[in-house]
LOFI-579099 format. One record per residue (C-alpha): x, y, z; residue in one letter. Coordinates in steps of 0.2 Angstrom, whole numbers, plus 2048, in hexadecimal, padded with zeros to 3 digits. Each point is the difference from the previous one (the first is absolute). Example, Ala and Ser with C-alpha at 12.3 -4.5 7.8 and 13.67 -1.06 7.14 Angstrom:
2
83E;7EA;827;A
806;811;7FD;S
//
This chain:
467
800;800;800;X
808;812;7FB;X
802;80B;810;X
7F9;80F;7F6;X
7F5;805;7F0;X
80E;80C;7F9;X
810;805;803;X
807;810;7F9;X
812;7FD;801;X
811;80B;7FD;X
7F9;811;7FE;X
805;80E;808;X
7F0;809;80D;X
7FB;810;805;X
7F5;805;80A;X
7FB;812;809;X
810;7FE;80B;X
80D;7F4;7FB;X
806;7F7;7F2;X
808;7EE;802;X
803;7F0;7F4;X
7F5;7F1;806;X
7F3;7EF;7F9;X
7ED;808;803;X
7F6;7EE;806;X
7EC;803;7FB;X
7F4;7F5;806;X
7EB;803;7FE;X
803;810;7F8;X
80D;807;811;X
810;801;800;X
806;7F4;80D;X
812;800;800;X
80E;80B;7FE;X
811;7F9;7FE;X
80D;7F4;7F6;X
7FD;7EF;7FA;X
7F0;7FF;803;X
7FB;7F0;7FC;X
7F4;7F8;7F2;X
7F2;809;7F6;X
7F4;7FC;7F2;X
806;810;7F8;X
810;809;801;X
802;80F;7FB;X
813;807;7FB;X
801;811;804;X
814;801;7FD;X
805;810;7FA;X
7F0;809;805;X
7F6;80A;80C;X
7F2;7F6;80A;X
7F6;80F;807;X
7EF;803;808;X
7F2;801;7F2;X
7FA;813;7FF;X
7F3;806;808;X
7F6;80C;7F3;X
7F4;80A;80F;X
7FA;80A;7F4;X
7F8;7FD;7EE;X
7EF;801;7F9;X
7F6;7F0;7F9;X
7ED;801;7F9;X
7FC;80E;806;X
7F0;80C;7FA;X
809;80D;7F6;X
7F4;80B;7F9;X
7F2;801;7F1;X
808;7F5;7F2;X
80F;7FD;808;X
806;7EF;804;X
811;7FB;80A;X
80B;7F4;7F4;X
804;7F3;80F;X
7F7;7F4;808;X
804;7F8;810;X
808;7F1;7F5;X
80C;80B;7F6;X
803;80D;80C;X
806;7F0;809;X
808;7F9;7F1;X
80C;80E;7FE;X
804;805;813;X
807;7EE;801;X
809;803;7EF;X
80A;80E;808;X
803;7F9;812;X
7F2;802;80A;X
7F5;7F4;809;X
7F2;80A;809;X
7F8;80F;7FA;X
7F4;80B;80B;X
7F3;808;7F3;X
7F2;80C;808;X
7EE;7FB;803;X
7F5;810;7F7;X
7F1;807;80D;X
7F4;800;7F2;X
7F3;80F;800;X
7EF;7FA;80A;X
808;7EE;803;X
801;7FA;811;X
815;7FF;805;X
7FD;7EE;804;X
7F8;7FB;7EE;X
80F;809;7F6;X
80B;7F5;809;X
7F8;7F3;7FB;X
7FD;804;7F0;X
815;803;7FE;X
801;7ED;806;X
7F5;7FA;7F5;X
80E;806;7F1;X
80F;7FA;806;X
7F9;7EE;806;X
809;7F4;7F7;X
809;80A;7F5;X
80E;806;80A;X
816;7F9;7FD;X
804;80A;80F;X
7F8;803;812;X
7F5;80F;801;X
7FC;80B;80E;X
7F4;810;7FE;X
800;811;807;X
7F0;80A;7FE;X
7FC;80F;7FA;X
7F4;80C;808;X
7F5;80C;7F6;X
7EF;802;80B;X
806;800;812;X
7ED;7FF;806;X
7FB;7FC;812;X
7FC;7EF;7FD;X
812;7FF;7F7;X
80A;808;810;X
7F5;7F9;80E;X
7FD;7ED;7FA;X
808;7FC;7EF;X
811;805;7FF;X
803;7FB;812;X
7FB;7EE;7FD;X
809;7FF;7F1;X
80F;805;807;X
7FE;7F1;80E;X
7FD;7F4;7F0;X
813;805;7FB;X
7FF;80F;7F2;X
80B;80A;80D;X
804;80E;7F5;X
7F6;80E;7F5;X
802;80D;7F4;X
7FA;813;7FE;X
7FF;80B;7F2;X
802;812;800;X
7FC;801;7F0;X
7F6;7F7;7EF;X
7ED;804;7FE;X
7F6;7F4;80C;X
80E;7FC;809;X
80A;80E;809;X
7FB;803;813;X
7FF;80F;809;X
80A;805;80E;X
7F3;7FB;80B;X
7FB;7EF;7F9;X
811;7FF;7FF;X
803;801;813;X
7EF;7F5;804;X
80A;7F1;7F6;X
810;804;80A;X
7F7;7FD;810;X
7F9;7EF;7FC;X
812;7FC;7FB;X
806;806;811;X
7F6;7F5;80A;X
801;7F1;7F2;X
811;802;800;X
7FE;801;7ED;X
80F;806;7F3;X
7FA;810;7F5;X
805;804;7F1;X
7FF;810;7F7;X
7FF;805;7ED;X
809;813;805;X
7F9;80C;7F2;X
7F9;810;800;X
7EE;7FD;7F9;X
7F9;813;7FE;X
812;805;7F9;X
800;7F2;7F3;X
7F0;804;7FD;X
800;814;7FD;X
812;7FB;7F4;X
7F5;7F3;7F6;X
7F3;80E;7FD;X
80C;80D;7FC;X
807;7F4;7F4;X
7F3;7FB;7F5;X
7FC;812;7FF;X
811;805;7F8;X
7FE;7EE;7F4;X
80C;7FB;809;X
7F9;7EB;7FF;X
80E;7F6;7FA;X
806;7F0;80C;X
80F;80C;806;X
7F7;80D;809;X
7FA;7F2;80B;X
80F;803;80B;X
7FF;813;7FC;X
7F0;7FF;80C;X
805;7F6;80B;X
810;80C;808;X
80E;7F9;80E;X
7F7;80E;80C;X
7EE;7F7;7FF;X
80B;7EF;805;X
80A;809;80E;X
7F0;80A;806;X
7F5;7F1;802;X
80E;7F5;807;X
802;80E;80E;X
7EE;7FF;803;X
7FF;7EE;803;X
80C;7FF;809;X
7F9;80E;80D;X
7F0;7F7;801;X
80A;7EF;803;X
809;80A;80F;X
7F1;806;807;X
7F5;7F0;7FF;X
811;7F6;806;X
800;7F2;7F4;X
80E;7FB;7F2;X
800;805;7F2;X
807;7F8;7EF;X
804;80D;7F3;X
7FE;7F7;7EF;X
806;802;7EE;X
80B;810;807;X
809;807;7F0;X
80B;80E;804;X
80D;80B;80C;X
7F3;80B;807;X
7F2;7F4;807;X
80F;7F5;805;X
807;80E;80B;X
7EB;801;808;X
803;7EE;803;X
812;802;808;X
7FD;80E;80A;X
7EF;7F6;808;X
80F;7F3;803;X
80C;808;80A;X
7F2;807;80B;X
7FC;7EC;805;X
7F0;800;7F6;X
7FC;7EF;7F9;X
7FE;805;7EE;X
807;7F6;7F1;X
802;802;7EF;X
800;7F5;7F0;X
809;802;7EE;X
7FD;7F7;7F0;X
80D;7FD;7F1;X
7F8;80F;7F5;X
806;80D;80C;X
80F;7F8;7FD;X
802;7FD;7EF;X
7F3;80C;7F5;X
7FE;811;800;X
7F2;80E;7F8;X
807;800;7F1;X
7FC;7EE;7FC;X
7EC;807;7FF;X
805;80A;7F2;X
7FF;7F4;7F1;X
7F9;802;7F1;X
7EC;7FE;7FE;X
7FC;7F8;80F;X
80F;7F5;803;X
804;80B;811;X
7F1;7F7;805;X
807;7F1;806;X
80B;80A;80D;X
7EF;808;809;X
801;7FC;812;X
7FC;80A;80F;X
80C;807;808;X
808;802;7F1;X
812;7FD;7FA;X
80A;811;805;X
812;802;7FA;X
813;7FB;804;X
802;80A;80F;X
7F0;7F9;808;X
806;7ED;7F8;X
811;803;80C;X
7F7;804;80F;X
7F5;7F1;7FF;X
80E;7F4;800;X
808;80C;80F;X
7EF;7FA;808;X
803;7EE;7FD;X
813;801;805;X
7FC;809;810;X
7F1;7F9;806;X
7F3;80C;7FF;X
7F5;7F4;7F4;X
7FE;7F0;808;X
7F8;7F7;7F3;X
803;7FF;7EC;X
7F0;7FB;7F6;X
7F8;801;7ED;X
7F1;809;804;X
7FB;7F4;7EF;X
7F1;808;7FA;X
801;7F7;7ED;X
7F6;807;7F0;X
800;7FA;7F0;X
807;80B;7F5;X
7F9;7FC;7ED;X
7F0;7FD;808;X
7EE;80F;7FF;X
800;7F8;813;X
811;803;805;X
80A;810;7FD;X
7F8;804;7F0;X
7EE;801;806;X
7F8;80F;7F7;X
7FE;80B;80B;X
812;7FF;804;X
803;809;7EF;X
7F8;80F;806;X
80A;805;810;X
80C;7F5;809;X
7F3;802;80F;X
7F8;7EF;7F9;X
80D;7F6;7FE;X
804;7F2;809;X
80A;804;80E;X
80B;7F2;805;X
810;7F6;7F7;X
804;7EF;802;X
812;7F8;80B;X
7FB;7F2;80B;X
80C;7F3;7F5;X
80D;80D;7FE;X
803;809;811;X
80D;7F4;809;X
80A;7FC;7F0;X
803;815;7FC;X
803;802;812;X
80A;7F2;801;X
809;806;7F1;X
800;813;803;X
804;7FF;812;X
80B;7F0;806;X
808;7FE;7EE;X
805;811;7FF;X
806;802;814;X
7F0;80D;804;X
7FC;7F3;80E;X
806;7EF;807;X
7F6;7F0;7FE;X
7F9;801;811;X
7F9;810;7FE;X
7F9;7FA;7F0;X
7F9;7F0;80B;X
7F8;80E;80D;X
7F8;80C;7F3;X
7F6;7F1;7F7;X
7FD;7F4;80C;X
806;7FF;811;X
7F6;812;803;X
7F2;7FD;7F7;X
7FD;7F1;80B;X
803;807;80E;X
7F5;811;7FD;X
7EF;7F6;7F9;X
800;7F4;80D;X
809;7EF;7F8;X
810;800;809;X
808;7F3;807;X
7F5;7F3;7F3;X
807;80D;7EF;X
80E;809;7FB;X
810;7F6;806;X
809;7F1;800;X
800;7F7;811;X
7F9;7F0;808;X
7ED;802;801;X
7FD;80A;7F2;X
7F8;7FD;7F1;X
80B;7FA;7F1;X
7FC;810;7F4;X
812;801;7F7;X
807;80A;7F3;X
80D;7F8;7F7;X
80D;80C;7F8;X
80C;802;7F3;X
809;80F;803;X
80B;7FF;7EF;X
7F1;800;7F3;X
800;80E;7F7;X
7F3;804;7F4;X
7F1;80E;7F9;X
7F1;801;808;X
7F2;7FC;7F7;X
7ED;7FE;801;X
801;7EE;7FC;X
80B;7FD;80F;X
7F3;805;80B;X
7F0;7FB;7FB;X
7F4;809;808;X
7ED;803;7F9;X
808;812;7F6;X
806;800;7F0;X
810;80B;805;X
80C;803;80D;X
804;814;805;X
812;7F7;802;X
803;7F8;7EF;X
810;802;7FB;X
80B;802;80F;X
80F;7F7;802;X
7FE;7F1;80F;X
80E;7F8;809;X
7FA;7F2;80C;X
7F0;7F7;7FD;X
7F6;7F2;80D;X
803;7F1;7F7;X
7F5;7F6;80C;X
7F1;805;80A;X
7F6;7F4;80F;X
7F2;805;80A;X
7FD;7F3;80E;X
80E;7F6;7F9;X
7FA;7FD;7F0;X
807;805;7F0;X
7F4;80C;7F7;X
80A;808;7F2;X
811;7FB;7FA;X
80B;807;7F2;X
7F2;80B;7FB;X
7F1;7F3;802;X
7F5;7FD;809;X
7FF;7F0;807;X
7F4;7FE;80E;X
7EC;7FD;7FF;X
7F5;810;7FE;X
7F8;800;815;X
810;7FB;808;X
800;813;808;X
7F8;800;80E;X
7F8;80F;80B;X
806;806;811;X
7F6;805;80C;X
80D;80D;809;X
804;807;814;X
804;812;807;X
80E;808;7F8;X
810;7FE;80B;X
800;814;7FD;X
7EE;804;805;X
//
């Protein structure tokens, strides 16, 4: 009888803290052993040559999700799944829409009923809340928080979604005595709206002006603010897709003073800047995203926030839309001002592999930095830590496999998402995951996908460690 299902053996692991040579033993989809000469298994695994790290954790991407009046988002829960284990991953935290009139309770179910059975990776979902009604604050949110959807985002802007202040601060307060994780989309709504207006007016409509009205000031204002109404209700706060110097320095500042306020980037701050909206006819379109790219000077102080610690997490904020498609970015009304189009790009399958190559390859950061900012962190911040996000006894076998000497162009076809184009084609890769296993099975290798479709399962999740 074999002592163990898999052994992973002669690779080289990181994990948030330490990096060391050792046989990884995995039994029932845990990792059982840690060690040399491990014994017998039914499948080994030679790792020699490579990097065995934890599988990322993407905490935040967008999966079927309502997206407005002939609109529909390009992935599904089986090829948003499909490509986040192409690029590394192994569990994926989508967000759970508060449908207009629908009770809390039957949008969550609703979102199950999609990703049931479809899924390559684990899942776990946040929720968004756009009606914080009494029934919502008093009975449903609590309840679903003791069910395990531990964290939940606010908008400060978008039409039907943006919160008051006040509503704002009646959301805080359930998380406060939850101990639930909130999340804030930091953008000043009446400023972005009054550009938008001004815009148009001028003829001003093309996919570029999008970042035109949506300024650094209405980030860093609104980032300011939530942070102020996070102090006063005393809860933590997560900052997310934070794209430049300015609201980083909101974030920093609320930091030094001791406040529990944190702060997430995404590979397009890092990577794409306004200028890439400014193709011909409406190819800026695929670049639309909200807050938008900003320019080389704010690219440098998002990797300062990385290197230094001020953004705890790095996510995708995948949002995918096709872009040849009257659904996708080329809806109609999207022609007639870039207020209508689409806002979101895709980057689950591509986020570890340009971080990887843009940030441990070129020196930026060290590998377990890298570890921390797309696994071990998330884990620990949405409430899945000790069972994700690291390589130790007891936890689950989610492994990214890695060849750090592939060198190669990124590609829409490498990643494989529901879009028809990645914001990233093009760019020069070094170092790819070869390998990928969630639960200690293989589910894409050498660019395949090799598990069964439903071999993702969901999490139910606990308290953040930092709420």
């Amino acid at each position: 009888m074999t002592q163990f299902d898999t052994i992973i053996s002669g690779g080289r692991i990181s994990t948030a803290s330490d990096t060391f040579h050792c046989d990884i033993g995995i039994r029932d989809g845990r990792i059982v052993a840690l060690g040399e000469q491990l014994g017998s298994a039914a499948n080994v695994i030679d790792a020699a040559g490579k990097w065995v790290l934890p599988g990322g954790i993407d905490s935040h991407v967008h999966v079927s999700q309502p997206s407005g009046e002939g609109i529909v988002m390009a992935d599904d829960f089986e090829s948003a799944t499909r490509s986040a284990a192409l690029g590394g991953n192994t569990t994926i935290l989508p967000f759970c829409t508060q449908e207009s009139g629908v009770p809390l309770r039957e949008s969550v179910k609703a979102y199950h009923a999609k990703a049931e059975g479809a899924c390559y990776t684990d899942v776990a979902f946040h929720l968004i809340i756009s009606e914080p009604t009494e029934s919502v604050l008093g009975q449903e949110l609590p309840a679903l928080v003791r069910d395990g959807y531990t964290s939940f985002k606010v908008f400060m802007t978008y039409e039907g979604l943006a919160l008051s202040d006040f509503q704002m601060l009646e959301v805080m307060a359930v998380a406060r005595d939850t101990r639930a994780l909130v999340m804030v989309h930091a953008e000043n709504y009446d400023v972005i709206r009054y550009l938008t207006d001004q815009l148009e007016r001028a003829g001003s409509t093309a996919p570029r002006f999008h970042a035109t009205s949506r300024p650094i000031i209405a980030e860093r204002e609104a980032t300011y603010r939530a942070i102020s109404l996070a102090e006063l209700s005393d809860v933590p706060l997560m900052v997310v897709h934070v794209s430049n110097r300015e609201a980083m320095e909101e974030i920093r500042r609320a930091q030094q003073k001791g406040l529990k306020i944190f702060a997430e980037t995404c590979p397009q701050y890092l990577t794409l800047t306004a200028d890439d909206l400014d193709g011909l006819n409406m190819e800026g379109a695929k670049y639309v995203c909200s807050p938008p790219p900003r320019d080389a000077a704010s690219q440098l102080a998002c990797w300062e926030g990385l290197q230094q610690g001020v953004f705890s997490v790095f996510s995708s904020d995948h949002c995918p839309f096709r872009y040849d498609d009257p659904q996708g970015k080329l809806v109609p009304k999207g022609r007639t001002s870039f207020r209508w189009v689409p806002n979101g790009i895709p980057g689950v399958g591509a986020r570890l592999p340009i971080l990887f190559s843009e940030g441990v390859i070129k020196g930026r950061i060290d590998i377990n930095r890298f570890v921390a900012l797309t696994a071990t962190n998330h884990a620990k911040m949405y409430g899945l830590a000790p069972r994700k996000g690291t390589i130790a006894v007891g936890a689950d076998a989610d492994i990214a496999i890695w060849d750090p000497q592939i060198e190669q162009t990124l590609t829409h076809a490498m990643v494989k998402d529901g879009s028809d184009y990645t914001p990233y084609e093009g760019m020069r890769i070094t170092g790819w995951p070869v390998t990928t296993l969630v639960r200690g099975q293989i589910v894409a290798r050498d660019g395949r996908i090799e598990a069964r479709k439903g071999h993702g399962t969901y999490l139910k999740r606990d308290i953040s460690q930092y709420a």
